[in-house]
C-alpha positions in Angstrom: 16.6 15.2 5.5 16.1 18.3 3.3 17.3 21.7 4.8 15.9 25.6 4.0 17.5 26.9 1.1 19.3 30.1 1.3 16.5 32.5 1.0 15.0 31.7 4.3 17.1 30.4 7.3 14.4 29.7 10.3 16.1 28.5 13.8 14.1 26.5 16.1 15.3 26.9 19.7 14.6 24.1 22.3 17.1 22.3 24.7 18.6 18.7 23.9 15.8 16.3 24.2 17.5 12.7 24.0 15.6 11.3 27.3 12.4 12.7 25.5 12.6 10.9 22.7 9.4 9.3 23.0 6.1 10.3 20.2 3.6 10.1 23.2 5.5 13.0 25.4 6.1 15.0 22.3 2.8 15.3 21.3 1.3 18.6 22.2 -2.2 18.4 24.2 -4.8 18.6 22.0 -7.7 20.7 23.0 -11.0 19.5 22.7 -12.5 19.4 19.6 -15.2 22.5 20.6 -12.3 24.5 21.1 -9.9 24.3 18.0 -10.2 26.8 15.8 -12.4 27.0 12.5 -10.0 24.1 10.1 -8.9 24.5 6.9 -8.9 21.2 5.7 -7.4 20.2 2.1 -9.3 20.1 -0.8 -9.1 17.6 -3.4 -6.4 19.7 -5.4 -3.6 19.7 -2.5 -1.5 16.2 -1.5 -2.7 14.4 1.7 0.6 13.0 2.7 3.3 15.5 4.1 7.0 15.9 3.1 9.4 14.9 5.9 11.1 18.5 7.1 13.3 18.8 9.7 11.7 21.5 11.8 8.5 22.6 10.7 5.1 21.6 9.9 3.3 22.4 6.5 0.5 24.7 6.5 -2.5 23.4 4.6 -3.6 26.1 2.3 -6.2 26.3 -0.7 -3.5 29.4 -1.8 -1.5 27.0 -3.2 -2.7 26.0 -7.3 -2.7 22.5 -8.3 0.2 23.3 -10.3 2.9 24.7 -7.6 1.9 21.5 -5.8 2.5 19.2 -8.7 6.1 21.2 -8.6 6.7 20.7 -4.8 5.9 23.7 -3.5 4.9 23.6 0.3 3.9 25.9 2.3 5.2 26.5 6.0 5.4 28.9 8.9 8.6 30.7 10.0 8.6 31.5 14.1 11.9 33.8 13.4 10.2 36.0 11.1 6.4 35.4 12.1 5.6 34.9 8.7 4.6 32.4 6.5 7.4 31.1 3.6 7.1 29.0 0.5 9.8 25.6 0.4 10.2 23.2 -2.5 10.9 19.7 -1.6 12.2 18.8 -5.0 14.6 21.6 -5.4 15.2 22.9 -2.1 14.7 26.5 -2.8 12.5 28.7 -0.5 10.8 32.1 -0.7 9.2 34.6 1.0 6.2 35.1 -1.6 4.0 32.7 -3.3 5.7 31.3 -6.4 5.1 32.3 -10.1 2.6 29.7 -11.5 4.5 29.4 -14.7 8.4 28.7 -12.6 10.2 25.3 -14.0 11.3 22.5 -12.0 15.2 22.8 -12.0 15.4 19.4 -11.6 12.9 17.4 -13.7 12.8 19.8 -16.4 16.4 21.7 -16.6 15.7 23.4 -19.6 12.3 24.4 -19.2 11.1 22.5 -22.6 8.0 21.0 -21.1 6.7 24.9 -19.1 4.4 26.8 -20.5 4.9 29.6 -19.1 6.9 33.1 -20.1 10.0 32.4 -18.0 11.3 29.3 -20.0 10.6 27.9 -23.5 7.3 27.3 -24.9 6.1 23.3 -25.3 4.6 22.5 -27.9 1.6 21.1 -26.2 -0.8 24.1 -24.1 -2.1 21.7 -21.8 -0.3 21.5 -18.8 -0.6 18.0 -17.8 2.5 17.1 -20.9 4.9 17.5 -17.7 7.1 15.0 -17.3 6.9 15.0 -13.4 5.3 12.1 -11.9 2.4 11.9 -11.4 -0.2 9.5 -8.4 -2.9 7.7 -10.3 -5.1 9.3 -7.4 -4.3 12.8 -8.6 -4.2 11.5 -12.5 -8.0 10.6 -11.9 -8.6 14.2 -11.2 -6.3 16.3 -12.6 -7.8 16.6 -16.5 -11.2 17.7 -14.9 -10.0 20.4 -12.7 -8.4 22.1 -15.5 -9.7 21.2 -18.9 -12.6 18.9 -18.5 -12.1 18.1 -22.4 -8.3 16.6 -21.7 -8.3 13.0 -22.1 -7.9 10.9 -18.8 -4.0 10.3 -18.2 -2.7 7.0 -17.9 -3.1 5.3 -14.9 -0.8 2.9 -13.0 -2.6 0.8 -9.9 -0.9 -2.0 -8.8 -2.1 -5.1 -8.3 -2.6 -7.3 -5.4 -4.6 -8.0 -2.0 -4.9 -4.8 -1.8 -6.5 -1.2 -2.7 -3.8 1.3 -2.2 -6.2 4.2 -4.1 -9.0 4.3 -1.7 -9.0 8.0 -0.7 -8.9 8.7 2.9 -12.0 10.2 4.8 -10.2 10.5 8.2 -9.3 13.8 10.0 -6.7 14.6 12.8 -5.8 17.7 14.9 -1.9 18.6 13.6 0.2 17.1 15.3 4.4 17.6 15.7 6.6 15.5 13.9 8.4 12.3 16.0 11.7 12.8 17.7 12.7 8.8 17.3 15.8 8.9 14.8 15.6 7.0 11.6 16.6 3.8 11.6 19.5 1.5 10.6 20.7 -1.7 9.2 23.4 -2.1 12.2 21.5 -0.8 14.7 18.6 -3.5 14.0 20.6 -6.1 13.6 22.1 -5.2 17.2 18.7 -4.6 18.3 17.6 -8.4 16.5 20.8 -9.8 18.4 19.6 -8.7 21.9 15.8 -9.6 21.2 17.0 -13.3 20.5 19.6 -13.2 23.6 17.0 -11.7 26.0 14.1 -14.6 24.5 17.2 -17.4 25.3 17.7 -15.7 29.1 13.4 -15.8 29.4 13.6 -19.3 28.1 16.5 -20.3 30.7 15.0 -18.9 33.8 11.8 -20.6 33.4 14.0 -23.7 33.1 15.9 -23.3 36.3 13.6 -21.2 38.5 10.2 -23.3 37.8 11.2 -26.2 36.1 8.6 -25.8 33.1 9.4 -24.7 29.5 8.4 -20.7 28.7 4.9 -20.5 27.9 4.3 -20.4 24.2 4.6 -17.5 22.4 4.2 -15.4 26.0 7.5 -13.6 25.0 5.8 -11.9 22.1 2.3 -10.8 24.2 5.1 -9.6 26.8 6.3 -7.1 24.4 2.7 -6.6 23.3 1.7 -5.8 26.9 4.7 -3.7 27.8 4.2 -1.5 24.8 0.7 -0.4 26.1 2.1 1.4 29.3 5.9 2.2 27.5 7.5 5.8 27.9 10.6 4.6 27.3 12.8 5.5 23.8 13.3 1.9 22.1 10.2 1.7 19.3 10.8 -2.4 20.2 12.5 -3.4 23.6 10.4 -1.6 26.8 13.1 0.6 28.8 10.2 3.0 31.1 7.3 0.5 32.4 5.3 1.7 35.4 4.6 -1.0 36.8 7.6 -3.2 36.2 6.2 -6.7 36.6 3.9 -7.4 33.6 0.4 -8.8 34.4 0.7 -11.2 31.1 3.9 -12.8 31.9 2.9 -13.1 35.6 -0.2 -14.7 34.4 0.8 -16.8 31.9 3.8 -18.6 34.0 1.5 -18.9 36.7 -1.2 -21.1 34.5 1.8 -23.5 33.8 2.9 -24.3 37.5 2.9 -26.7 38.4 1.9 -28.6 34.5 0.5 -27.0 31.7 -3.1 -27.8 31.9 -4.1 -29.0 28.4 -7.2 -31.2 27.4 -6.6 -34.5 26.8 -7.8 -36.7 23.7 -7.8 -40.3 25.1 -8.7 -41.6 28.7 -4.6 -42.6 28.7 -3.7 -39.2 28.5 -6.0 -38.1 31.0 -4.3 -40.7 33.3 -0.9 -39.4 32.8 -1.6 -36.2 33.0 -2.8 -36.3 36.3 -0.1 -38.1 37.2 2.5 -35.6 36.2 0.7 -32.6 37.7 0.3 -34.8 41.1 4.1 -35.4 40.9 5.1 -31.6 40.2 3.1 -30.2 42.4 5.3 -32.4 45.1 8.7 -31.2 43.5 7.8 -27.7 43.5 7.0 -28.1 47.3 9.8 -29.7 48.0 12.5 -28.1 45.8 11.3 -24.7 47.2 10.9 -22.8 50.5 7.3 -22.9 51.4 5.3 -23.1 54.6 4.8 -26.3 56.5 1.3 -25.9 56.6 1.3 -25.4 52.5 3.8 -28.6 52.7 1.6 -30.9 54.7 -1.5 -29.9 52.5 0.2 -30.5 49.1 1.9 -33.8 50.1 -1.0 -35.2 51.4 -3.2 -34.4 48.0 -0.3 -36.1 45.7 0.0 -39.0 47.8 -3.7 -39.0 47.9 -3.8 -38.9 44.3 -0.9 -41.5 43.4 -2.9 -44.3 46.1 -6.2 -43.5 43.8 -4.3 -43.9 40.8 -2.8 -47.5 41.9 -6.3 -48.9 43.5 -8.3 -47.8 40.4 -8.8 -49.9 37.9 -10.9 -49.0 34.9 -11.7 -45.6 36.1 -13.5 -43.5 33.0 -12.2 -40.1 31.6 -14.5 -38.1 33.4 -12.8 -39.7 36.5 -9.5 -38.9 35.7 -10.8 -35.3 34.4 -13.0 -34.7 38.2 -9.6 -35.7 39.8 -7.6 -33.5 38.4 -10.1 -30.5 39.3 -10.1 -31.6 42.7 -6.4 -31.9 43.4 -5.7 -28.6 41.3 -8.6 -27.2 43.6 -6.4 -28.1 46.6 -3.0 -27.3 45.5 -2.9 -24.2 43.7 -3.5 -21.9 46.1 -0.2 -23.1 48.1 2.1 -23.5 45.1 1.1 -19.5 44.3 1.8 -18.7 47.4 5.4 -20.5 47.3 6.6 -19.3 43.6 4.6 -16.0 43.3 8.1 -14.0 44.8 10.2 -16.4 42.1 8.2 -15.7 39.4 7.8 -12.1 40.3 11.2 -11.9 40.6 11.8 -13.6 36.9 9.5 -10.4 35.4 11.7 -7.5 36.9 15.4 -9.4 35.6 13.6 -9.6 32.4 12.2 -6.3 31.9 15.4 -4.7 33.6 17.6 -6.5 31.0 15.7 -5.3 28.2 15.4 -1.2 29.7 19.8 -1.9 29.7 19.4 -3.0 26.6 17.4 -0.6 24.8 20.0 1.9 26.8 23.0 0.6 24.7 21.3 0.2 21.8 20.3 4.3 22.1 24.1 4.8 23.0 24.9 3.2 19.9 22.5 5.0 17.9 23.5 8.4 18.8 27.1 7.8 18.3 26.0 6.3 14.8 24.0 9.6 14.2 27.5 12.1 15.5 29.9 10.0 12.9 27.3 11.5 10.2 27.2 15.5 11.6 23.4 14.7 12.9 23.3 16.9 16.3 20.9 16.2 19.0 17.5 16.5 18.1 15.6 19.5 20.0 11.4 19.4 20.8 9.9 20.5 18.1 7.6 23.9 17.5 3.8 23.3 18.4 1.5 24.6 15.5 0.8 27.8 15.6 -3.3 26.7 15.2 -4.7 23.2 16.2 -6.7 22.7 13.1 -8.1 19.8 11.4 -6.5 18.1 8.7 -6.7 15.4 6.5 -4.3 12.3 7.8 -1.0 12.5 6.9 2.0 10.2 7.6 4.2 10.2 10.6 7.2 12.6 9.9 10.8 12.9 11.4 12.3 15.9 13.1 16.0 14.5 12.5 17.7 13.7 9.1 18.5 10.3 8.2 22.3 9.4 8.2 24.3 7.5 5.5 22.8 4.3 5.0 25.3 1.0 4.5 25.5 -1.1 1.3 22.6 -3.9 1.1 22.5 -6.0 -1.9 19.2 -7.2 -3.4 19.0 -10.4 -5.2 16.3 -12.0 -7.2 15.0 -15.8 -6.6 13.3 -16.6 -9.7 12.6 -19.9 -8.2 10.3 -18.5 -5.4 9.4 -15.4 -7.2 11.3 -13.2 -4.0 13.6 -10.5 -3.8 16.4 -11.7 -1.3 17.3 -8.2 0.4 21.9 -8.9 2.0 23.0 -6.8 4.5 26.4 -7.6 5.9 28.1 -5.8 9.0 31.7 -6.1 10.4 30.7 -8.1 13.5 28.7 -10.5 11.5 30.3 -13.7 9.9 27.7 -14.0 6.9 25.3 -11.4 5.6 21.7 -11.3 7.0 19.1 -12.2 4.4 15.6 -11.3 4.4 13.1 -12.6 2.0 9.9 -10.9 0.3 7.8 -11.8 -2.4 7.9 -9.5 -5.4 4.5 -8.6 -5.6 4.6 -7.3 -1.8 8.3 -5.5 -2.5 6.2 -3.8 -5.6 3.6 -2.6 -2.9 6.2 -1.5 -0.6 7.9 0.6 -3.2 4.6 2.2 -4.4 3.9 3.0 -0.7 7.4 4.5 -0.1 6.1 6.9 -3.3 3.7 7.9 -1.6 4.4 8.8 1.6 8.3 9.4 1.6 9.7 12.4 0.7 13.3 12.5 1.5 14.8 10.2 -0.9 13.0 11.2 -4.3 15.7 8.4 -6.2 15.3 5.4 -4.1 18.7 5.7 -2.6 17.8 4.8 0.9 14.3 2.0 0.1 16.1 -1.0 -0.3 17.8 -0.7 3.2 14.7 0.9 5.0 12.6 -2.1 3.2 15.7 -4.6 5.4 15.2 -2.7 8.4 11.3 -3.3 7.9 12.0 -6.8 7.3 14.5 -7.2 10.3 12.3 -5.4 12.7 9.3 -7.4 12.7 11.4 -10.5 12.0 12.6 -9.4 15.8 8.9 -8.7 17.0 7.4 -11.9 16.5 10.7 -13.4 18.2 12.5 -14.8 14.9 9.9 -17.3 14.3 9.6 -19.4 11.5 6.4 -19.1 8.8 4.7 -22.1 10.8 4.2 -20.5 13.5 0.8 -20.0 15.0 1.3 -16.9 16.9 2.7 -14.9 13.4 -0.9 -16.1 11.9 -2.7 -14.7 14.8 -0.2 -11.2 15.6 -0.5 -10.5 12.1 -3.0 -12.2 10.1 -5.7 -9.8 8.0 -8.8 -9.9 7.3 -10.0 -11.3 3.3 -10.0 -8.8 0.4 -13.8 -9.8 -0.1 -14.2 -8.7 3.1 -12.3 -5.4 2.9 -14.0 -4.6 -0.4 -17.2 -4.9 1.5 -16.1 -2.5 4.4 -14.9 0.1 2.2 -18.3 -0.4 -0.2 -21.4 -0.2 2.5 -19.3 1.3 5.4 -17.1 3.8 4.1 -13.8 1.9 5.8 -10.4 3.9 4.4 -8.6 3.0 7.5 -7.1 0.1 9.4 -6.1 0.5 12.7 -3.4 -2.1 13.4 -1.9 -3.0 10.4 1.8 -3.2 8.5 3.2 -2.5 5.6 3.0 -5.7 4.7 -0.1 -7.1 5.3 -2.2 -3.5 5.2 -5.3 -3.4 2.5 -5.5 0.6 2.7 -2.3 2.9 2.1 -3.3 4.7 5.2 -3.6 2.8 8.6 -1.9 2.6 11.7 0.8 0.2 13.0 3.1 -1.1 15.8 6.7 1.0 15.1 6.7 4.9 14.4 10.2 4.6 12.5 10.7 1.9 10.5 7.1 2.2 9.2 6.2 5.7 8.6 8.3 5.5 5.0 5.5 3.3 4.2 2.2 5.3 4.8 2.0 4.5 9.1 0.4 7.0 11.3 2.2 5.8 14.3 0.4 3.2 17.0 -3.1 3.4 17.4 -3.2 4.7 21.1 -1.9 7.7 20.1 -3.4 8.3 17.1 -6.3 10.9 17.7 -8.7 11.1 14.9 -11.9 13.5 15.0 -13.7 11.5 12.4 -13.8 9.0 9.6 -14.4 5.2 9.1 -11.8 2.9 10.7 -11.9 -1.2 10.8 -9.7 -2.4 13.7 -8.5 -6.2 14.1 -6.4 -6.1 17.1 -3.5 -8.9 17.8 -4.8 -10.9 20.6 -3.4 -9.8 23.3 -6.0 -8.8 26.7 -4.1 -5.9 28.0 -3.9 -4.3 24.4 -7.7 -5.1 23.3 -9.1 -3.3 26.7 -6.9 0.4 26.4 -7.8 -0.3 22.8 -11.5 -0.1 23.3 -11.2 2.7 26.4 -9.3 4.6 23.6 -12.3 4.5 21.2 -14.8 5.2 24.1 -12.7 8.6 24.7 -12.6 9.6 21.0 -16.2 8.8 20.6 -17.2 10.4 23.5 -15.0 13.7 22.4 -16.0 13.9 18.6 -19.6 15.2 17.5 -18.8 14.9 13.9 -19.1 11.2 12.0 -16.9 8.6 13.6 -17.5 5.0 13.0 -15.3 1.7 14.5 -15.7 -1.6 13.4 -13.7 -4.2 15.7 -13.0 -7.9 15.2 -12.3 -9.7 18.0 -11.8 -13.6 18.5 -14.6 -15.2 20.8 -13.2 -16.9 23.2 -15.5 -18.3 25.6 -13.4 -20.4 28.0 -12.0 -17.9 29.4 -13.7 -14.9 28.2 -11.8 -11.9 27.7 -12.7 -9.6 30.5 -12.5 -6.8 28.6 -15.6 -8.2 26.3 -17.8 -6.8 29.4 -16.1 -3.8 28.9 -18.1 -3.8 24.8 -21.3 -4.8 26.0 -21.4 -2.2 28.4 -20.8 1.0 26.2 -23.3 2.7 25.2 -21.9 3.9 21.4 -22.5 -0.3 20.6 -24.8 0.0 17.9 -24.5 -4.1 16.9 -22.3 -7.1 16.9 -22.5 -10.4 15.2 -20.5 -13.5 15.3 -19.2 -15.3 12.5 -18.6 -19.2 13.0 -15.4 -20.7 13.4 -14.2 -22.9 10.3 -16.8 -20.9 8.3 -14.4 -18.1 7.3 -11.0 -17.3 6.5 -8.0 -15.1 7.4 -5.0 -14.6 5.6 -1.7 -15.4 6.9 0.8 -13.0 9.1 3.9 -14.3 6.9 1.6 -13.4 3.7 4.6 -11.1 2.5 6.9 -14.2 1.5 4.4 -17.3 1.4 3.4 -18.6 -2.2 -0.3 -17.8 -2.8 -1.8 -20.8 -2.6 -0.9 -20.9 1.4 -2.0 -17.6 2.5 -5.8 -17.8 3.2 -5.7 -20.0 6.7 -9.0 -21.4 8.1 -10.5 -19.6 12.1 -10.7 -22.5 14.6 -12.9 -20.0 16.6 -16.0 -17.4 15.9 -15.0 -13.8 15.2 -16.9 -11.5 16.8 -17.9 -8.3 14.7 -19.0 -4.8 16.8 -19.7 -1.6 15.8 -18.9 1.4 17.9 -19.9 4.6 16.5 -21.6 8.4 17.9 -24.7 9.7 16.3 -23.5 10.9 13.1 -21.5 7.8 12.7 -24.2 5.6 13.1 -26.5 7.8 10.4 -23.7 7.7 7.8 -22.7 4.3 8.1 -25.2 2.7 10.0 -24.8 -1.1 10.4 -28.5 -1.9 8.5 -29.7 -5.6 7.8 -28.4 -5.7 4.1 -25.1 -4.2 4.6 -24.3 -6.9 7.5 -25.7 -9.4 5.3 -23.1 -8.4 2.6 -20.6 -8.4 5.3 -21.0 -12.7 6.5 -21.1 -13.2 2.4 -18.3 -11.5 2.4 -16.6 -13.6 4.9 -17.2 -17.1 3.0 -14.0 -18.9 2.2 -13.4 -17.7 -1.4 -12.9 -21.8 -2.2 -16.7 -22.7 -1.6 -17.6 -19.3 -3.7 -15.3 -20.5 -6.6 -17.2 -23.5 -6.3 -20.6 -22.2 -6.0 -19.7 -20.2 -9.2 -18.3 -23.4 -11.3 -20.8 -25.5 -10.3 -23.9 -22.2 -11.4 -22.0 -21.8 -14.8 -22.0 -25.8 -15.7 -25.6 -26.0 -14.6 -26.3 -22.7 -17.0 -24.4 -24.6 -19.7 -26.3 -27.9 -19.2 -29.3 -26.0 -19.4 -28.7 -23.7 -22.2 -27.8 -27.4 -24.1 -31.2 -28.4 -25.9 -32.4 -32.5 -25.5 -31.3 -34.3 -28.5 -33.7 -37.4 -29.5 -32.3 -39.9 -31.1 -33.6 -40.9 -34.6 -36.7 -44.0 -34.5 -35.5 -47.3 -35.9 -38.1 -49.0 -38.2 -39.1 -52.5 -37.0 -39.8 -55.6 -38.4 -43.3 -56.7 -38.0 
């Protein structure tokens, strides 16, 4: 991280912090939004995103010339000297009064040949925009006007993709401090990957042995999900401070597999067998374990029951075999919960107590990592003097980043992917991770944007790994197949996106990742290994006062109800426009509970449903499958709400013709290329005159 230069040396007491390492404790209390002071937001000639300091937060200020910004300049606060102080994050030098206009940039011009000013020599060129500093095509779009409205538009560089990284953001946030989670590393995720896999094997094992039935599907990764709502803990990944410890989703789901997992069956054959097998666990569960006599008596009695059915029927339908199974699962159930609830209560706390040791050695390890590199202890950072409103900036670090280890990058032409090496002394071949190009070339232009600590790129190719690695670990190193990676992290279509940002003034997304994010701004699961890459931390504790924001949460019960209480609050506390438009799945056997919870509040303005196998998303694992398999057909409806106060709703109202646009949008882009082949062959056919063939004489 960049340090004060000479001229200003600011301190910034506060005792060692490493048990409060955790972004929701160090965020100050906000006041309510009557009570902050008059803001001072940003106007449209000052940068949005923030440069990552180590112990101060910049002061947004029209003072500052478009110019001084364009050469780094910042300005920041000193609580030594009570005064504010001028810092340039390209050179590292600092001063007490505003910088000359005119001053050269030490580093991208040396010799002064491209300043125009007195203090270096003359270009030949008066316009200032002949710098060679680089330049965002956001800014290049309004630099010439704001200084010469005759200059000729610069050149422009947007990137290409499912994506729109130049959509301006219309958001607004209270200041917040910077995080005290330290930067992260290749060797500590791949330690932290090592013990996600172990802990999923030790999950997997116990179900084995203590309940004889396989680990619900995929319930690992909604456990983390789950546990991450209610976390205090340090770990950005593994849960280590869970109040209370036994998770209502694992609980849950291992409970709807004992004795069978109930699943619907396609023939009258299976519908045979299946009761058979429940009627036959149910026994061995009863037997195998210490339960009441009373809950004994009743349980044998059903299976036997159900086994003498089985052998005197003959020709029984599959509504038969379907009304038995109700009937027997009506009987037993109650009794085998009341047998394995301790057990499988009992399987929760081990697992979350194995990953809070875990995440313990894993902070051990980090912390020795950051004293080999000179990195003390990181103290609680200073509240801001003011709590104004600003425009949304980045999550920044309050700790520098220590040496990062060699990764090697190498190209597969044949795939068109970058494969990103990273090799460590306890592992007997290198980790590879995988990304298409086109996503590495978003990645990169994000890391411009928002990431200010590592002007050459020294550090992006490992923080992309870590990236990589991390949610490789979060979705429980699953292959590209999987069904829970398309659901966790599938997105919405560009067409639709387009549309949100056109009629509804969307700039944000609310859950979102590098990868698969359509706006540069948005908010995600991990503070660290994200906020390079344009995240404003998770969406719990992100606190906006207005703005447009699209939400698409993963589908997880526990995280879709504090998502929606966390809207009610920040609707209920802002007066100025604030607009959220959800997508949930609708599930209607069984309905999410917290759906009541929607229909209920009093800021839902509409909600439509969109059919299932009418629309499209596009696939979590997007960022390294070929083209042609990312867009994935919705087995189920999607269910669109919006939630927004008054001047929401009169800004970006949900009216009949912009919902329209919005199901059009949602059409599989396969039946509109269709739609648009089959319109242009039938212009062309028309446009065609008749041709009459020529009249043969004939003989009379």
């Amino acid at each position: 991280m960049n340090e004060l230069g000479s001229n200003v040396k600011d301190s910034h007491p506060g005792p060692s912090a490493w048990d409060q390492l955790v972004a929701p404790q160090v965020q100050t209390d906000l006041l309510p939004i009557n009570n902050i002071a008059p803001p001072t937001t940003p106007n449209k000639s000052s940068h949005l995103d923030i440069a990552h300091t180590p112990g101060s937060v910049p002061i947004y200020s029209e003072e500052l010339s478009h110019d001084l910004v364009n050469q780094g300049w910042r300005k920041y606060w000193s609580k030594r000297e009570n005064r504010p102080y001028f810092w340039n994050k390209v050179s590292g030098e600092s001063l007490w009064e505003m910088p000359s206009s005119n001053r050269f940039d030490p580093l991208t011009d040396p010799l002064g040949i491209c300043n125009t000013g007195q203090n270096g020599p003359q270009t030949p060129s008066p316009s200032p925009h002949t710098s060679t500093l680089k330049r965002r095509a956001s800014e290049d779009t309004t630099s010439p006007g704001h200084n010469n409205p005759n200059a000729p538009p610069l050149k422009k560089f947007v990137l290409t993709g499912p994506w729109d990284l130049e959509v301006p953001t219309n958001v607004l946030i209270v200041e917040r401090p910077p995080t005290l989670l330290p930067h992260p590393h290749p060797e500590i995720e791949a330690m932290r990957a090592a013990y996600v896999v172990k802990l999923i094997k030790t999950y997997e094992d116990l179900c084995m042995r203590r309940q004889n039935i396989k680990s619900p599907r995929e319930s690992f990764n909604r456990w983390l999900m789950e546990r991450k709502v209610i976390d205090r803990g340090f770990d950005p990944l593994l849960p280590s401070h869970c109040v209370p410890e036994i998770s209502p989703s694992m609980y849950r789901e291992i409970m709807n597999d004992i004795p069978l997992k109930i699943v619907k069956p396609k023939f009258t054959g299976d519908a045979r067998k299946q009761l058979s097998k429940y009627a036959e666990a149910a026994k061995h569960i009863i037997e195998s374990q210490s339960a009441k006599a009373e809950s004994k008596k009743i349980v044998k009695w059903n299976a036997e029951e159900t086994f003498q059915w089985l052998r005197r029927t003959v020709g029984a339908s599959y509504e038969d075999f379907q009304d038995r199974l109700s009937h027997l699962k009506r009987q037993c159930e109650p009794h085998l919960i009341e047998t394995v609830k301790s057990n499988v209560e009992a399987l929760c706390v081990k697992i979350y107590h194995l990953s809070a040791e875990n995440a313990r050695k894993i902070r051990d390890r980090h912390i020795q990592l950051l004293k080999d590199n000179g990195i003390h202890e990181p103290t609680l950072p200073p509240a801001p003097p003011v709590l104004r409103k600003v425009w949304c900036y980045s999550v920044q670090f309050s700790v520098p980043s220590p040496r990062m280890p060699l990764v090697e990058y190498t190209p597969n032409p044949n795939r068109d992917q970058m494969e990103i090496k990273y090799t460590h002394a306890f592992m007997s071949q290198p980790d590879v991770q995988s990304i298409n190009l086109t996503h590495l070339q978003k990645l990169e232009q994000l890391y411009r944007y928002n990431c200010y600590d590592d002007k050459k790129f020294d550090l992006f190719i490992a923080r992309v790994w870590c990236l990589l690695k991390r949610y490789q670990s979060f979705l429980g190193n699953l292959t590209t197949t999987s069904q829970e990676c398309e659901a966790t992290q599938a997105a919405l279509p560009v067409s639709v996106f387009e549309c949100l940002q056109r009629h509804f003034g969307v700039s944000f997304e609310c859950f979102a990742s590098p990868m698969n994010c359509y706006f540069r701004q948005y908010c995600s699961a991990f503070y660290d290994v994200d906020s390079y890459f344009g995240s404003r931390g998770p969406f719990l504790e992100f606190k906006p006062v207005s703005g447009s924001f699209q939400l698409n949460p993963p589908y997880c019960e526990e995280l879709i109800d504090a998502t929606l209480q966390h809207i009610d609050r920040l609707l209920t506390d802002s007066h100025e426009p604030l607009s959220f438009i959800v997508f949930l799945p609708e599930w209607k056997e069984p309905p999410l509970q917290c759906l009541n919870r929607i229909e209920e509040s009093h800021f839902k303005r509409k909600s439509v449903v969109v059919p299932g196998m009418a629309h499209e998303f596009r696939h979590g694992y997007q960022h390294v499958l070929p083209k042609s398999d990312i867009y994935i057909k919705c087995i189920h409806g999607t269910m669109v709400v919006w939630l927004q106060n008054n001047s929401g709703f009169s800004r970006w109202g949900p009216t009949e013709s912009r919902v329209d646009a919005l199901l059009e949008a949602f059409r599989p882009v396969r039946e509109k290329e269709r739609e648009r082949l089959q319109q242009q062959l039938s212009q062309q056919h028309d446009a065609v005159p008749d041709v009459q063939e020529p009249k043969t004489p004939t003989s009379i």
